[in-house]
PQR file of N, CA, C, O and H, with PARSE charges and radii, in Angstrom:
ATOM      1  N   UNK A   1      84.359 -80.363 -65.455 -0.4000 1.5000
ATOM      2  CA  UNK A   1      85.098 -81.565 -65.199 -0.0000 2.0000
ATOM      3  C   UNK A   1      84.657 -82.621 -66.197  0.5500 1.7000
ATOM      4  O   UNK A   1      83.459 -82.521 -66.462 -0.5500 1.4000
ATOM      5  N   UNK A   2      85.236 -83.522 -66.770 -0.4000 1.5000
ATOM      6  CA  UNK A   2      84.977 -84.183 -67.815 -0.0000 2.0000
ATOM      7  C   UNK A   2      86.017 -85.650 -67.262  0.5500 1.7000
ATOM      8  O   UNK A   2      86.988 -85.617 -66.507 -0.5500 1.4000
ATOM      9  H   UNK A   2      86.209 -83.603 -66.554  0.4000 1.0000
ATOM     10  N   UNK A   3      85.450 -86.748 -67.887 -0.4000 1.5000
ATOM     11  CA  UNK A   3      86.031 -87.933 -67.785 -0.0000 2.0000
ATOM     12  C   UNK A   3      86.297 -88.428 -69.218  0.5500 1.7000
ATOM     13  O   UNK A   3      85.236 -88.275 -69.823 -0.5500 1.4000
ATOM     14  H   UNK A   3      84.661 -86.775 -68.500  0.4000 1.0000
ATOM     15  N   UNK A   4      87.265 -88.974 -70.073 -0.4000 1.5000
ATOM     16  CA  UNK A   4      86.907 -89.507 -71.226 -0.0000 2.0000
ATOM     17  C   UNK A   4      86.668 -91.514 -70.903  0.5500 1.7000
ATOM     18  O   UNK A   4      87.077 -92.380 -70.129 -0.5500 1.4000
ATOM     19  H   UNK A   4      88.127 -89.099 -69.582  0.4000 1.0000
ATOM     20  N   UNK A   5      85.980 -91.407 -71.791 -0.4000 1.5000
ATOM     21  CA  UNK A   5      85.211 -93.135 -71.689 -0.0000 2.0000
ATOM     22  C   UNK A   5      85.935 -93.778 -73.031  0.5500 1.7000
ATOM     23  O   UNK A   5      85.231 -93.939 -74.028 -0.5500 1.4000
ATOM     24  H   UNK A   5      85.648 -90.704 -72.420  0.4000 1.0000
ATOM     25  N   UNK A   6      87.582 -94.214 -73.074 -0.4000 1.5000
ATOM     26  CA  UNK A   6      88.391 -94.625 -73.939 -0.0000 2.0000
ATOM     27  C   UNK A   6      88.900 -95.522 -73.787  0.5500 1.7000
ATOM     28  O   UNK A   6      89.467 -95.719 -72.712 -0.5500 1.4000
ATOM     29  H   UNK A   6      88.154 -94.083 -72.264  0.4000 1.0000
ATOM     30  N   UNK A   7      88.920 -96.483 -74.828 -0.4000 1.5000
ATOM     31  CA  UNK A   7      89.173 -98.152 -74.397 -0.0000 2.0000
ATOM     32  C   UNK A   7      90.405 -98.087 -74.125  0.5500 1.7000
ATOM     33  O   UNK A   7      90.562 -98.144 -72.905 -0.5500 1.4000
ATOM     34  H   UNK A   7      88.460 -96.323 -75.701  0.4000 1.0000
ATOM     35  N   UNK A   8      91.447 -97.986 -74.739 -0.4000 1.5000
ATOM     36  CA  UNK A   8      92.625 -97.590 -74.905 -0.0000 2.0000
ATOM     37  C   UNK A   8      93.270 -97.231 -73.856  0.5500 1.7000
ATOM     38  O   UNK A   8      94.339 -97.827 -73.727 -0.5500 1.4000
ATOM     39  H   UNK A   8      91.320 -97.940 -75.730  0.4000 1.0000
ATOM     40  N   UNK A   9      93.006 -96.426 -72.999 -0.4000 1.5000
ATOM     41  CA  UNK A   9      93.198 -95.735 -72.187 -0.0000 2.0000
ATOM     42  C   UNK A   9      92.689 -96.775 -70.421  0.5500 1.7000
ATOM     43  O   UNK A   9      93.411 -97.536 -69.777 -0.5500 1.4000
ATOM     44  H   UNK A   9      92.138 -95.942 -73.105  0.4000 1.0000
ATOM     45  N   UNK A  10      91.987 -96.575 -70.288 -0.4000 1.5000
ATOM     46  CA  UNK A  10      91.059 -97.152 -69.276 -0.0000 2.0000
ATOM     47  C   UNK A  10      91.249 -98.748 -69.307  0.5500 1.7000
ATOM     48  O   UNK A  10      90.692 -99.571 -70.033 -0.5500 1.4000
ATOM     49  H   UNK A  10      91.401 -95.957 -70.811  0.4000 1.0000
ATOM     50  N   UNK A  11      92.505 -98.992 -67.981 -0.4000 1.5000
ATOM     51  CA  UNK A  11      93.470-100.285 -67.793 -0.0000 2.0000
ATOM     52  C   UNK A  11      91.977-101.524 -67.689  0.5500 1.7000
ATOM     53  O   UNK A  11      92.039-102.670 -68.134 -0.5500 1.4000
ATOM     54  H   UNK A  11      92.958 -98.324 -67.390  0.4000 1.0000
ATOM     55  N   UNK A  12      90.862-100.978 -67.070 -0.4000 1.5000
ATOM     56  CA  UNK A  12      89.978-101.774 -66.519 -0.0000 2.0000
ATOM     57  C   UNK A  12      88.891-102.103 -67.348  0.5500 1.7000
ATOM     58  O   UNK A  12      88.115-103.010 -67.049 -0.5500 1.4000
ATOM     59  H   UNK A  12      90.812-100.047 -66.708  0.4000 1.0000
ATOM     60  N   UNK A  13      88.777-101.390 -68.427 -0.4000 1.5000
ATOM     61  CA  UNK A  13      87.712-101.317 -69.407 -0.0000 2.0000
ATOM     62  C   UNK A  13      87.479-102.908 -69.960  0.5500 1.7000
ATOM     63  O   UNK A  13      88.434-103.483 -70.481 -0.5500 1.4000
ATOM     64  H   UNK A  13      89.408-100.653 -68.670  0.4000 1.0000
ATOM     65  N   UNK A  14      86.270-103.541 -69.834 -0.4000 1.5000
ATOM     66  CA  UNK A  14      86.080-105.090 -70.837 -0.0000 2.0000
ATOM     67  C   UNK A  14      85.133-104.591 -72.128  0.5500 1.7000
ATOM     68  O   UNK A  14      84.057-104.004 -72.017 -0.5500 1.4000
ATOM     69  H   UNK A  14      85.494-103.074 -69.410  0.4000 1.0000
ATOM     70  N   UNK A  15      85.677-104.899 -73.153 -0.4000 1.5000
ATOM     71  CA  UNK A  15      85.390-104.004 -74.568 -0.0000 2.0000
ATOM     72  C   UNK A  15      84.452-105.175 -74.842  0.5500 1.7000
ATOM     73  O   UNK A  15      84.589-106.359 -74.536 -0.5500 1.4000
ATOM     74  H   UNK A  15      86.551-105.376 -73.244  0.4000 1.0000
ATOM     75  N   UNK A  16      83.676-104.689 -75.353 -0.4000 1.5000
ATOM     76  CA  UNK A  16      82.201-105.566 -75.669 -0.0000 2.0000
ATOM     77  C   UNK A  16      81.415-106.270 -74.571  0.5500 1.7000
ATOM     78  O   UNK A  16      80.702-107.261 -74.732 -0.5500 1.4000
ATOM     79  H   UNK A  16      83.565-103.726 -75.601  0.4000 1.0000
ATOM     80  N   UNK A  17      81.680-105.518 -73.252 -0.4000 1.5000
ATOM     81  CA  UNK A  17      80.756-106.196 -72.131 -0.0000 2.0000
ATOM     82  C   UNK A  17      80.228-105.336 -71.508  0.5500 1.7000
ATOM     83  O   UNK A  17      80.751-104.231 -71.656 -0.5500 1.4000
ATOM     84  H   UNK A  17      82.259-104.714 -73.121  0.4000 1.0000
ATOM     85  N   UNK A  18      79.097-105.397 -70.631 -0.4000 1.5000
ATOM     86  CA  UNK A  18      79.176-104.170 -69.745 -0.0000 2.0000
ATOM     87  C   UNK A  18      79.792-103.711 -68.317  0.5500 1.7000
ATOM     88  O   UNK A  18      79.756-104.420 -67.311 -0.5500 1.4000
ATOM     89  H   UNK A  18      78.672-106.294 -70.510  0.4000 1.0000
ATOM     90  N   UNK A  19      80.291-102.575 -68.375 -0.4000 1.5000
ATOM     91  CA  UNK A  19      81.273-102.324 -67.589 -0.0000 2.0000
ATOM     92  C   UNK A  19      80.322-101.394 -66.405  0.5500 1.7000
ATOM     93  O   UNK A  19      79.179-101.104 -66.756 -0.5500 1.4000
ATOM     94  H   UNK A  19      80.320-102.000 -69.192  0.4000 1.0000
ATOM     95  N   UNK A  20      80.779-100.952 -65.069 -0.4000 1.5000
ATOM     96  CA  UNK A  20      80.390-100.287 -63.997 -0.0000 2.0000
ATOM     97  C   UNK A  20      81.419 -99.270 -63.896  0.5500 1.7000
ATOM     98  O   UNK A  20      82.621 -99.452 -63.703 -0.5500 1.4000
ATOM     99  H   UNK A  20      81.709-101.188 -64.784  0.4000 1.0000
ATOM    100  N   UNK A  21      80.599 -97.831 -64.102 -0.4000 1.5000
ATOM    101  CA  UNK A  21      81.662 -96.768 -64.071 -0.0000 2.0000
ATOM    102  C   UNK A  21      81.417 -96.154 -62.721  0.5500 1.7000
ATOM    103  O   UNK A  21      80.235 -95.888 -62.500 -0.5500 1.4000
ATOM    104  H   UNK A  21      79.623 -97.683 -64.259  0.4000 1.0000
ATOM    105  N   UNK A  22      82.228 -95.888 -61.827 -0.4000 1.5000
ATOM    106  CA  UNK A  22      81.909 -94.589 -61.116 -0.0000 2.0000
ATOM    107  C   UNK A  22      82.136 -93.603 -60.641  0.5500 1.7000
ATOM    108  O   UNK A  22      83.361 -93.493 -60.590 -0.5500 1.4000
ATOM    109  H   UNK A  22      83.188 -96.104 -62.007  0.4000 1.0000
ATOM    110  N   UNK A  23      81.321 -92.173 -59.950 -0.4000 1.5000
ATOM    111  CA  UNK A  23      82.084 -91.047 -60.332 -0.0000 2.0000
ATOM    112  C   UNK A  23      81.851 -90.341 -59.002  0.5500 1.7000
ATOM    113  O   UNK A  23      80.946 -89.508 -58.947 -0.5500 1.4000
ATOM    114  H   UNK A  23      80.326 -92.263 -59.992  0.4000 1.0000
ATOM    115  N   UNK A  24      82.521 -90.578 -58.023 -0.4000 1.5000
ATOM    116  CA  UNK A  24      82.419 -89.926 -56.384 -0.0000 2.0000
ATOM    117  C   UNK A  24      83.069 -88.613 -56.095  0.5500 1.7000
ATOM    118  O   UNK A  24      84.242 -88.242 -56.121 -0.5500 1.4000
ATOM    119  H   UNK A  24      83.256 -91.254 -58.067  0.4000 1.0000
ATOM    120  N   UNK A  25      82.058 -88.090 -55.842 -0.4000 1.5000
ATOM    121  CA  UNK A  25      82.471 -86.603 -55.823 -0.0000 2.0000
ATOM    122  C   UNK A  25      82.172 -86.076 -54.060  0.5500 1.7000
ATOM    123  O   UNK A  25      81.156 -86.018 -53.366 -0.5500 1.4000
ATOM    124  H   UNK A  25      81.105 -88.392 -55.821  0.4000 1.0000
ATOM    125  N   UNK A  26      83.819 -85.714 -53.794 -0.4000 1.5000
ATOM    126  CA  UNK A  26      83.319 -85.381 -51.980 -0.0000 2.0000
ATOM    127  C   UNK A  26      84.631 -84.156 -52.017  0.5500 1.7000
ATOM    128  O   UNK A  26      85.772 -84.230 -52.474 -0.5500 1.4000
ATOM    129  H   UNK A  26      84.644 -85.761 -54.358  0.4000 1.0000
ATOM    130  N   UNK A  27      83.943 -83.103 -51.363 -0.4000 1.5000
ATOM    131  CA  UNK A  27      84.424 -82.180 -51.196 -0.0000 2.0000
ATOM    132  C   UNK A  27      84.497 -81.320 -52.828  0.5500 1.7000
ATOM    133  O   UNK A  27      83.670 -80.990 -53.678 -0.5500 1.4000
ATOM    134  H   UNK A  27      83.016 -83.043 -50.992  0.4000 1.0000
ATOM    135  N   UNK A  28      86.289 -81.184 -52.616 -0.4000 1.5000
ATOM    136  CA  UNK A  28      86.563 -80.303 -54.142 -0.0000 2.0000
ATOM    137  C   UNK A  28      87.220 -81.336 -54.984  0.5500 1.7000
ATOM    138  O   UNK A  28      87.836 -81.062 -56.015 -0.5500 1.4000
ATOM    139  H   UNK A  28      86.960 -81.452 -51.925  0.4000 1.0000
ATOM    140  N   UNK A  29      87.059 -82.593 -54.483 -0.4000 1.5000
ATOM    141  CA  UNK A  29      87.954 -83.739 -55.677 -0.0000 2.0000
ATOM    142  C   UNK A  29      86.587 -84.892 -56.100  0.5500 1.7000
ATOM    143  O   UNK A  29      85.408 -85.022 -55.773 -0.5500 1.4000
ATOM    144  H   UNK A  29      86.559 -82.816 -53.646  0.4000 1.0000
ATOM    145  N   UNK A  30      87.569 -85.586 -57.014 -0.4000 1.5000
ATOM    146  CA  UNK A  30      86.548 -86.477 -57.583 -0.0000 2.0000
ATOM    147  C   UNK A  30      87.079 -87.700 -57.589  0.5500 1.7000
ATOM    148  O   UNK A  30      88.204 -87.748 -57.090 -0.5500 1.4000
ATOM    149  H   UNK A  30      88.527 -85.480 -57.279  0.4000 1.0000
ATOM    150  N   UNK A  31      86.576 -88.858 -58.049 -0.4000 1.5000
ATOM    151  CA  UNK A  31      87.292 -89.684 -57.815 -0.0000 2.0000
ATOM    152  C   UNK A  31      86.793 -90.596 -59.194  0.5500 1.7000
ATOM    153  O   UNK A  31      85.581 -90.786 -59.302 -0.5500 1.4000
ATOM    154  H   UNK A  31      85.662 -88.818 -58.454  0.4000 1.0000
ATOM    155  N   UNK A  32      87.622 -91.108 -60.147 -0.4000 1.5000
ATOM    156  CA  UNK A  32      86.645 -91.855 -61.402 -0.0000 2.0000
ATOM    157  C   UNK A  32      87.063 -93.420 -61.409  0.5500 1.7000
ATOM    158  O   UNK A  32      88.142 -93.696 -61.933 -0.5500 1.4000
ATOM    159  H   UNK A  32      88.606 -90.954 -60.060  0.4000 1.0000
ATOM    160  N   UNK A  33      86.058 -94.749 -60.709 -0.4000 1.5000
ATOM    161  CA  UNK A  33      86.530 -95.810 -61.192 -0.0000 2.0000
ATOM    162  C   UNK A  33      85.620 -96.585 -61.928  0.5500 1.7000
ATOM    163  O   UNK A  33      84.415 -96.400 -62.101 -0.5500 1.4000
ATOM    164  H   UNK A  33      85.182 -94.525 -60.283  0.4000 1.0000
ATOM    165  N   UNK A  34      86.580 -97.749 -62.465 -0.4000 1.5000
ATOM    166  CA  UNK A  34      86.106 -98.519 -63.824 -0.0000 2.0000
ATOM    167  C   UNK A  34      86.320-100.164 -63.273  0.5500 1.7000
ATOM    168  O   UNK A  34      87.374-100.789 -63.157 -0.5500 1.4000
ATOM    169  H   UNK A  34      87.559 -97.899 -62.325  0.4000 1.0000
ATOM    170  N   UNK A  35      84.721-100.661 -62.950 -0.4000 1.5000
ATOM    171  CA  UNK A  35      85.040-102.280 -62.618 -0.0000 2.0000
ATOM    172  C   UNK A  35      85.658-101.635 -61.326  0.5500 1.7000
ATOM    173  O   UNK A  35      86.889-101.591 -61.334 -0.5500 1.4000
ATOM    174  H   UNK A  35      83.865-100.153 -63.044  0.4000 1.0000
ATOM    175  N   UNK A  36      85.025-101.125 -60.212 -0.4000 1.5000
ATOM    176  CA  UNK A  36      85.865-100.846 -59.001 -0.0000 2.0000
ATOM    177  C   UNK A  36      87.112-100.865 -58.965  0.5500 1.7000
ATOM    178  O   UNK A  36      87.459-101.661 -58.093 -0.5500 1.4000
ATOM    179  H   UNK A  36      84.026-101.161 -60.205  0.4000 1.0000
ATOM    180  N   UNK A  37      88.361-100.183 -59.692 -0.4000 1.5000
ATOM    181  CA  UNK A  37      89.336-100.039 -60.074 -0.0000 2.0000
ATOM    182  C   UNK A  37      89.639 -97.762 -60.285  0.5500 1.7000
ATOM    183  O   UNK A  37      89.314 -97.067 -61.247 -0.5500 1.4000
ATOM    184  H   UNK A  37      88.078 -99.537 -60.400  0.4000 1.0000
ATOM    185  N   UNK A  38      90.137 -97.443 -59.331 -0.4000 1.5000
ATOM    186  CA  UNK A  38      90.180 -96.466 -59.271 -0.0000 2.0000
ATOM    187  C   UNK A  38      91.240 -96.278 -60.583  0.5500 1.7000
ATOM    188  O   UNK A  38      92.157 -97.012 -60.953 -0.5500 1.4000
ATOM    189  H   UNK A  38      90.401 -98.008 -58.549  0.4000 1.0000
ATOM    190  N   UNK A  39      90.793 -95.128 -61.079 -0.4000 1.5000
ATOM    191  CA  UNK A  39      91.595 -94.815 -62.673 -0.0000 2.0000
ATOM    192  C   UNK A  39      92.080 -93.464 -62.889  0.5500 1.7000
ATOM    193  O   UNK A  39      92.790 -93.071 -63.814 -0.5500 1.4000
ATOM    194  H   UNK A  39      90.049 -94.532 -60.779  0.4000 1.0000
ATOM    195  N   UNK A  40      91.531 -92.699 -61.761 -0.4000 1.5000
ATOM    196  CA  UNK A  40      92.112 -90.936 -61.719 -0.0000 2.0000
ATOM    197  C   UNK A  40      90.996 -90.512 -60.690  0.5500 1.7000
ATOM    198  O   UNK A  40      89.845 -90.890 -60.470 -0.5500 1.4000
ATOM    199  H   UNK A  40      90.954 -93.018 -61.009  0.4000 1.0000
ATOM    200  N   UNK A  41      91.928 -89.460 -60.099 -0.4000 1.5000
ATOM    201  CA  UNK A  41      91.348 -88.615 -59.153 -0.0000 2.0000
ATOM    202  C   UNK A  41      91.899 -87.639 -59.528  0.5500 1.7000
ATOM    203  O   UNK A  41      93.053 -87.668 -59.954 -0.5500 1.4000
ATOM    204  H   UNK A  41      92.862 -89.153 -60.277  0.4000 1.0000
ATOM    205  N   UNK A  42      91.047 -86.360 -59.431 -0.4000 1.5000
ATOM    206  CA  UNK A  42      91.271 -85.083 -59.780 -0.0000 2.0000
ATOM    207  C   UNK A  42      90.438 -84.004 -58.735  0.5500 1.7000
ATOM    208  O   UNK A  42      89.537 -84.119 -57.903 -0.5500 1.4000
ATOM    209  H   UNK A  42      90.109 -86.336 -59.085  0.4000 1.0000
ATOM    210  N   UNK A  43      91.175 -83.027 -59.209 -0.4000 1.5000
ATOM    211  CA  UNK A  43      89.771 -81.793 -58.242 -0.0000 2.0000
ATOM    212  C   UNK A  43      88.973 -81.610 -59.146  0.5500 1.7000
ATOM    213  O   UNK A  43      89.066 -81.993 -60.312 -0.5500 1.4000
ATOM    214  H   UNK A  43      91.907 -82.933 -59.885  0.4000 1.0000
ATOM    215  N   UNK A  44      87.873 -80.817 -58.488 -0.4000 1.5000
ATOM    216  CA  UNK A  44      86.403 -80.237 -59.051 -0.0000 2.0000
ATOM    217  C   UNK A  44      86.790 -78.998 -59.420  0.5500 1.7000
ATOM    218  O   UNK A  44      87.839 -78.600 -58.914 -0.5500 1.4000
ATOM    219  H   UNK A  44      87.797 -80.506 -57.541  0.4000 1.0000
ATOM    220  N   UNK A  45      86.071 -78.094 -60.364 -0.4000 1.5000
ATOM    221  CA  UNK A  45      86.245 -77.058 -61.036 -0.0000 2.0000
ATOM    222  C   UNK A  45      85.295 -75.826 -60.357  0.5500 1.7000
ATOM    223  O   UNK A  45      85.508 -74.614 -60.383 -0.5500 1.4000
ATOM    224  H   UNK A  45      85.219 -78.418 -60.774  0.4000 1.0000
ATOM    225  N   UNK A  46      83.924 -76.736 -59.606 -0.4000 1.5000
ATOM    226  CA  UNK A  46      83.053 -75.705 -59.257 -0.0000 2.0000
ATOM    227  C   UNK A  46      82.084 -76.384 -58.619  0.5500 1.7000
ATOM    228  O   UNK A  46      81.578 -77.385 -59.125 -0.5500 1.4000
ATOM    229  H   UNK A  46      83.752 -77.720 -59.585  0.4000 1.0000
ATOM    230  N   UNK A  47      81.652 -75.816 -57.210 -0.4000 1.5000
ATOM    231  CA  UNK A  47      80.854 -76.134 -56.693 -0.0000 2.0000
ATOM    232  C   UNK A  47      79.223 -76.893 -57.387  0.5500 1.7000
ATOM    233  O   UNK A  47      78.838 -77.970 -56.932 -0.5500 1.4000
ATOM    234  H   UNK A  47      82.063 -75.002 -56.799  0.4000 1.0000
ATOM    235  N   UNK A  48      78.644 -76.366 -58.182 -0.4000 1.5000
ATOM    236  CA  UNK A  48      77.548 -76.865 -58.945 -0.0000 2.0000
ATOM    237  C   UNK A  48      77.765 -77.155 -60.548  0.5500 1.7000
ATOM    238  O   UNK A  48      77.775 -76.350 -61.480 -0.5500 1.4000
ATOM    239  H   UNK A  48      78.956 -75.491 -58.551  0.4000 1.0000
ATOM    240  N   UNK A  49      77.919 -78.442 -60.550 -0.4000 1.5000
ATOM    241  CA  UNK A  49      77.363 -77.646 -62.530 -0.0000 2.0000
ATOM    242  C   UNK A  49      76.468 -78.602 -63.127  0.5500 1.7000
ATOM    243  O   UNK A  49      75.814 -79.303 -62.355 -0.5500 1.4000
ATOM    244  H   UNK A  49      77.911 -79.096 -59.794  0.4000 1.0000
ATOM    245  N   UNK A  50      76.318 -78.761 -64.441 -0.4000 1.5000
ATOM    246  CA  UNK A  50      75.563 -79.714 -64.897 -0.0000 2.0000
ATOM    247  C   UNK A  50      76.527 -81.634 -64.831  0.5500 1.7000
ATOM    248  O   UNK A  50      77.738 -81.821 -64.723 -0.5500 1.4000
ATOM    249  H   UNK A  50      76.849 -78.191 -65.068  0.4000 1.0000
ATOM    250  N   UNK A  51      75.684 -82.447 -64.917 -0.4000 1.5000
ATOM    251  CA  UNK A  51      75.947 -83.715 -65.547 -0.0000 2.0000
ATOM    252  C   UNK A  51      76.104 -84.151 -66.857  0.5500 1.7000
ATOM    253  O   UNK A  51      75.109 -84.385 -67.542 -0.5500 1.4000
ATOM    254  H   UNK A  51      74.699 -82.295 -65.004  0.4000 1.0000
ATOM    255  N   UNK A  52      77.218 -84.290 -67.285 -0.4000 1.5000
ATOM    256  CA  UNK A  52      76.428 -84.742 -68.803 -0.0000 2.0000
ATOM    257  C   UNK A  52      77.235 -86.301 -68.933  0.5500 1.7000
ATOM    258  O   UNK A  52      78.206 -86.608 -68.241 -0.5500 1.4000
ATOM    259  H   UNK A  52      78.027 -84.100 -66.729  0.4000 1.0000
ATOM    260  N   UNK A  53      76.755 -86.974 -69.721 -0.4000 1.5000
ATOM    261  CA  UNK A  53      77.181 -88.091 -70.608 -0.0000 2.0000
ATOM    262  C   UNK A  53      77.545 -88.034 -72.103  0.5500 1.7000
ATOM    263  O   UNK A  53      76.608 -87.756 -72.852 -0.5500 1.4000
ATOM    264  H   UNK A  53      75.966 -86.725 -70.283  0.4000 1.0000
ATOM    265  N   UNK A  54      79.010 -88.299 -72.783 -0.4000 1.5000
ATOM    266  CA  UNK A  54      79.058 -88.453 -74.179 -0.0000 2.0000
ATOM    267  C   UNK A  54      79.734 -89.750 -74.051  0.5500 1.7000
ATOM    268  O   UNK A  54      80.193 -90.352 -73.081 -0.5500 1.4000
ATOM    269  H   UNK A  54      79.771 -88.525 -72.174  0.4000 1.0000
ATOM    270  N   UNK A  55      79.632 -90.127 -75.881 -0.4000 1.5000
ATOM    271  CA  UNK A  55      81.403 -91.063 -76.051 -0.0000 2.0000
ATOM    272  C   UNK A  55      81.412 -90.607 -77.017  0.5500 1.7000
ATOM    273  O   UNK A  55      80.444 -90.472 -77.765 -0.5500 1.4000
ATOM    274  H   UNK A  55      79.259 -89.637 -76.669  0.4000 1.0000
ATOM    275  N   UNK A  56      82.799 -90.188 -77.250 -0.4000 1.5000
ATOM    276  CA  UNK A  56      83.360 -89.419 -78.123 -0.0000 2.0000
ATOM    277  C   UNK A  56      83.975 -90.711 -79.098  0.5500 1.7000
ATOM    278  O   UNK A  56      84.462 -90.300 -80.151 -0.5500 1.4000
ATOM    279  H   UNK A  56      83.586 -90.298 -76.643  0.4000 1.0000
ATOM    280  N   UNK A  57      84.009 -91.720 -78.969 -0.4000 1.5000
ATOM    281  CA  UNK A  57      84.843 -93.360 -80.001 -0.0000 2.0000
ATOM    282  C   UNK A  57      83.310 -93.999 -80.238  0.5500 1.7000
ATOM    283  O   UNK A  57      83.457 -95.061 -80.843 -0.5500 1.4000
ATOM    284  H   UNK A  57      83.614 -92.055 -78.114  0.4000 1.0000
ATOM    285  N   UNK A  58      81.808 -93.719 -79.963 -0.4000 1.5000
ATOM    286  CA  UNK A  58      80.878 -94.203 -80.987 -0.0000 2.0000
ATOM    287  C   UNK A  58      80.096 -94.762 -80.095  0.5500 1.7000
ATOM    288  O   UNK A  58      80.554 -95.055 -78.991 -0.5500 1.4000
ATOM    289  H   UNK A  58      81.689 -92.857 -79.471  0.4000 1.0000
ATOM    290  N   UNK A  59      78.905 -94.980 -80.390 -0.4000 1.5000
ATOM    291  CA  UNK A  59      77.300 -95.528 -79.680 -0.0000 2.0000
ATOM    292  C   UNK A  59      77.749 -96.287 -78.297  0.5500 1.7000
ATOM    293  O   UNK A  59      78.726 -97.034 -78.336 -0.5500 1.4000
ATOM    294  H   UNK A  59      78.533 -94.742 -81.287  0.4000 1.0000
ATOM    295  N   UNK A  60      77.060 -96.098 -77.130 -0.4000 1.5000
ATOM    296  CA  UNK A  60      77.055 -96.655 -75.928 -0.0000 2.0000
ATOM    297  C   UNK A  60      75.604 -96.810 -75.366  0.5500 1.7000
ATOM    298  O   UNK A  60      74.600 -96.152 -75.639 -0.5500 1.4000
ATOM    299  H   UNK A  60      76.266 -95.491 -77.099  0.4000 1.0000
ATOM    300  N   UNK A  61      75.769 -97.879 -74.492 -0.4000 1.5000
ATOM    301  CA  UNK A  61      74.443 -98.102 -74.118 -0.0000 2.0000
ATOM    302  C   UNK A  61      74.726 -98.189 -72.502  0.5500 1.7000
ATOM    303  O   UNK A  61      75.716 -98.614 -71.905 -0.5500 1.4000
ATOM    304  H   UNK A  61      76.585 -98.413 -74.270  0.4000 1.0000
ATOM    305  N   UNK A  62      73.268 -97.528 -71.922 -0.4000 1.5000
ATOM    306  CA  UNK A  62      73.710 -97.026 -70.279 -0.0000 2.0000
ATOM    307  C   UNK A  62      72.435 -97.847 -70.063  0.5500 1.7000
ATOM    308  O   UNK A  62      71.670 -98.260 -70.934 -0.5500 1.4000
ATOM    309  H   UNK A  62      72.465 -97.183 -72.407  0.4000 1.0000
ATOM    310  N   UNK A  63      72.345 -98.014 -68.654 -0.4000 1.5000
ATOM    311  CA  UNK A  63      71.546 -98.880 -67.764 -0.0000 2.0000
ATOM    312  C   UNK A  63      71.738 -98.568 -66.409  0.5500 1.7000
ATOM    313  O   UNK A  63      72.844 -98.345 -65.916 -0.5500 1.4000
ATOM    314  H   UNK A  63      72.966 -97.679 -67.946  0.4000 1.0000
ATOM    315  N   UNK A  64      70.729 -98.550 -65.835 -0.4000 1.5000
ATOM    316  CA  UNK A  64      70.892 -98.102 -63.836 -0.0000 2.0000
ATOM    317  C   UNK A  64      71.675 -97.433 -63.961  0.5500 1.7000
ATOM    318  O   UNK A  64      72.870 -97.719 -64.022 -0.5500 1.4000
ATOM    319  H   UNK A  64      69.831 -98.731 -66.236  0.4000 1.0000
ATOM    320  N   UNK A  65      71.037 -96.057 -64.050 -0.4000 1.5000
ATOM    321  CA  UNK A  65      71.802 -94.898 -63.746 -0.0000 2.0000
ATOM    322  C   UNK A  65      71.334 -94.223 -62.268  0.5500 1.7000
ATOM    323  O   UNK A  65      70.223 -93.812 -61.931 -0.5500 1.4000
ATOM    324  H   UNK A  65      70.066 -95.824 -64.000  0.4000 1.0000
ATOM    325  N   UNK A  66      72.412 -94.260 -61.629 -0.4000 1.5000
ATOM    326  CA  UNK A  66      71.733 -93.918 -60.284 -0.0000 2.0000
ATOM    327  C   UNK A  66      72.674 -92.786 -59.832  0.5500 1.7000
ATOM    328  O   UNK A  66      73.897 -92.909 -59.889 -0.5500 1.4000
ATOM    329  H   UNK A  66      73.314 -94.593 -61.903  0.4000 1.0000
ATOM    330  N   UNK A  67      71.944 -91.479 -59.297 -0.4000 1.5000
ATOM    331  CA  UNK A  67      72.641 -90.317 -58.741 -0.0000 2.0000
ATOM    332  C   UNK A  67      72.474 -90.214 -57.137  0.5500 1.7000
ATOM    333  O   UNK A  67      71.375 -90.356 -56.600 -0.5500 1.4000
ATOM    334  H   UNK A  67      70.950 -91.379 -59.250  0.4000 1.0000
ATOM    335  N   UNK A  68      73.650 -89.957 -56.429 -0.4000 1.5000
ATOM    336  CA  UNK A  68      72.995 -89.839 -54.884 -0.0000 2.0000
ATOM    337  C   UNK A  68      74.143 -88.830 -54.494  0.5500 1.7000
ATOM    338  O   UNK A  68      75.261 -88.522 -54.907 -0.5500 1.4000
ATOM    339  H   UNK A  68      74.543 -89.842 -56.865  0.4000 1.0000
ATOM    340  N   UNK A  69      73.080 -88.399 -53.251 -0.4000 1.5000
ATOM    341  CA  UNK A  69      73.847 -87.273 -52.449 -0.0000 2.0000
ATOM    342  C   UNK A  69      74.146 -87.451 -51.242  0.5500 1.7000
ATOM    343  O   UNK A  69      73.422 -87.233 -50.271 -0.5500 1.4000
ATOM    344  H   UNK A  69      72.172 -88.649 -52.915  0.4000 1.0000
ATOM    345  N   UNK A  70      75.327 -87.894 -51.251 -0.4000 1.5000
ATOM    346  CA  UNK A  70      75.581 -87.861 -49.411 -0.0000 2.0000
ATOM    347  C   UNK A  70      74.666 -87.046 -48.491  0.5500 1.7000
ATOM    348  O   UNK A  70      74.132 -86.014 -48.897 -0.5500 1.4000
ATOM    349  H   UNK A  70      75.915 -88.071 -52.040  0.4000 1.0000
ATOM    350  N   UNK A  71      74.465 -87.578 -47.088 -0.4000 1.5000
ATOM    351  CA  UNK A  71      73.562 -86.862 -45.975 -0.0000 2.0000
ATOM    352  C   UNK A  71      74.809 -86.122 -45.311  0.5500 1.7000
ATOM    353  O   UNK A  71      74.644 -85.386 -44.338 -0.5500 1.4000
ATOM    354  H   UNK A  71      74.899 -88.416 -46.758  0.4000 1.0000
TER
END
């Protein structure tokens, strides 16, 4: 499952500020919003996989990265 992080694209994105992404995953769907602004929901591909982070449009800088698992 992949998200792209594209200014262009992403109605909510503030270009040269920092933005709050997030990525809620319950059940077999996902849910991706930007600035609490839901931007796509999709299903999951597979019960486990890895995390990753890119940007594919050039250097980003991350801060409070926080992972949690529902009880």
């Amino acid at each position: 499952m992949k998200f792209n992080i594209i200014p262009m694209v992403l109605k909510n994105l503030k270009k040269d500020e920092w933005n709050e992404l997030d990525i809620i995953v319950q059940g077999d769907m996902a849910e991706f919003k930007c600035n609490g602004k839901i931007e796509r929901t999709q299903k999951t591909k597979a019960a486990g996989s890895p995390f990753g982070i890119r940007a594919e449009y050039g250097a980003i800088e991350l801060r409070r990265i926080r992972v949690k698992e529902a009880p």
